[in-house]
N, C-alpha and C positions, 0 to 999 in steps of 0.2 A: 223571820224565816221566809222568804221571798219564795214561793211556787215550791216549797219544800215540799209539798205533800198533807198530808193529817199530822197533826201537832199532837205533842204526848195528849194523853187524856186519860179519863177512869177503864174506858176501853182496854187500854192498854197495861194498868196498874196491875202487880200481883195480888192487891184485894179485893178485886174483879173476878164477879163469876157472872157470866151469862146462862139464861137459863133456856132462852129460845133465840132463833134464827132469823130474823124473815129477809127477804129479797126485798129491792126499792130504785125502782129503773133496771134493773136487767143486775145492780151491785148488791154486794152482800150485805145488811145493814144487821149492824145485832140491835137487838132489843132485849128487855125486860133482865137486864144486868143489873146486879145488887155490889154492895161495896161490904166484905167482912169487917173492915176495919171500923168501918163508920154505921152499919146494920139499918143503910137505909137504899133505898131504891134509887136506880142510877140509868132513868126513861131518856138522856140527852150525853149516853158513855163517849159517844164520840166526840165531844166537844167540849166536857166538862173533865176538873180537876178538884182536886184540892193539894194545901201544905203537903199532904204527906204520902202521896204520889210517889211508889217505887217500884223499878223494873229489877226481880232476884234480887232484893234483898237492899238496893243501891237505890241513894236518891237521883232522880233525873235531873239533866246539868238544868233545866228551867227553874226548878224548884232552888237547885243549889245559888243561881246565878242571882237571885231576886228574894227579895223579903215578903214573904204572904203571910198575910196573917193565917192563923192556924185552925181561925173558926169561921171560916170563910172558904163559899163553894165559890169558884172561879170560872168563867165560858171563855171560850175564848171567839173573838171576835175577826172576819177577814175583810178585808178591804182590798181594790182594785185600783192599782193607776195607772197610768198611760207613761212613756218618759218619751219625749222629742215626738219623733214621728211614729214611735210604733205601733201598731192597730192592733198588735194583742197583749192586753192588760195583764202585770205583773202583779198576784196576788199577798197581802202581807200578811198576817195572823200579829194579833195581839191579844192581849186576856183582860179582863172586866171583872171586879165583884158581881157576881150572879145575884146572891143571897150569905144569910149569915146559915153555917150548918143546920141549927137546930131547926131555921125554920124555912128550908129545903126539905128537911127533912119532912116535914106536914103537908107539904105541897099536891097536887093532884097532879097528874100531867098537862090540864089545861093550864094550871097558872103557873108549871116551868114555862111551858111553851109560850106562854103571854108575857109572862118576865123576859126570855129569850127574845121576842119579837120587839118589847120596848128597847132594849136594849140596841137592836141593830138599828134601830131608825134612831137614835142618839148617838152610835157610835157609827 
């Protein structure tokens, strides 16, 4: 999805509840969002997924379109290229195993974010 925008994520999942708001450069960033489905904390909503990911009740065409395993929390990762001459970078979105659920689940916010960070400097 080439400059598509934010890619589905937990953010957007109907087992998504956000419990506070905060602002991050002048954008709205939520934070401290939990997952009903899975009754674990969801510090990185905008960016993470899992299997069972659904908007009203419908799986999202990502989910449907690709096999994930089911016990597996997913990020998704974006990447920048240039094509021929053009000076501003077309951006791509692709998804990574983050971690296994359960042990996402145990995580602190430091070691999402430090999972997260290995993660883009390999991908």
């Amino acid at each position: 999805m080439p400059n598509g925008g934010t890619p589905q994520a937990c953010l957007h999942c109907q087992w998504s509840v956000t419990h506070s708001k905060k602002r991050f450069f002048g954008l709205l960033w939520q934070h401290d969002s939990f997952c009903t489905h899975h009754q674990i904390r969801l510090p990185l909503a905008l960016f993470t997924f899992c299997p069972q990911f659904t908007i009203h009740d419908q799986p999202a065409p990502i989910i449907t379109e690709e096999k994930l395993s089911g016990d597996d929390m997913y990020i998704w990762m974006e990447t920048a290229s240039r094509l021929g001459q053009a000076q501003v970078p077309i951006y791509h979105h692709h998804y990574v195993v983050l971690a296994p659920l359960a042990l996402y689940a145990t995580w602190t916010d430091k070691q999402i974010s430090a999972a997260s960070r290995a993660l883009n400097k390999r991908h």
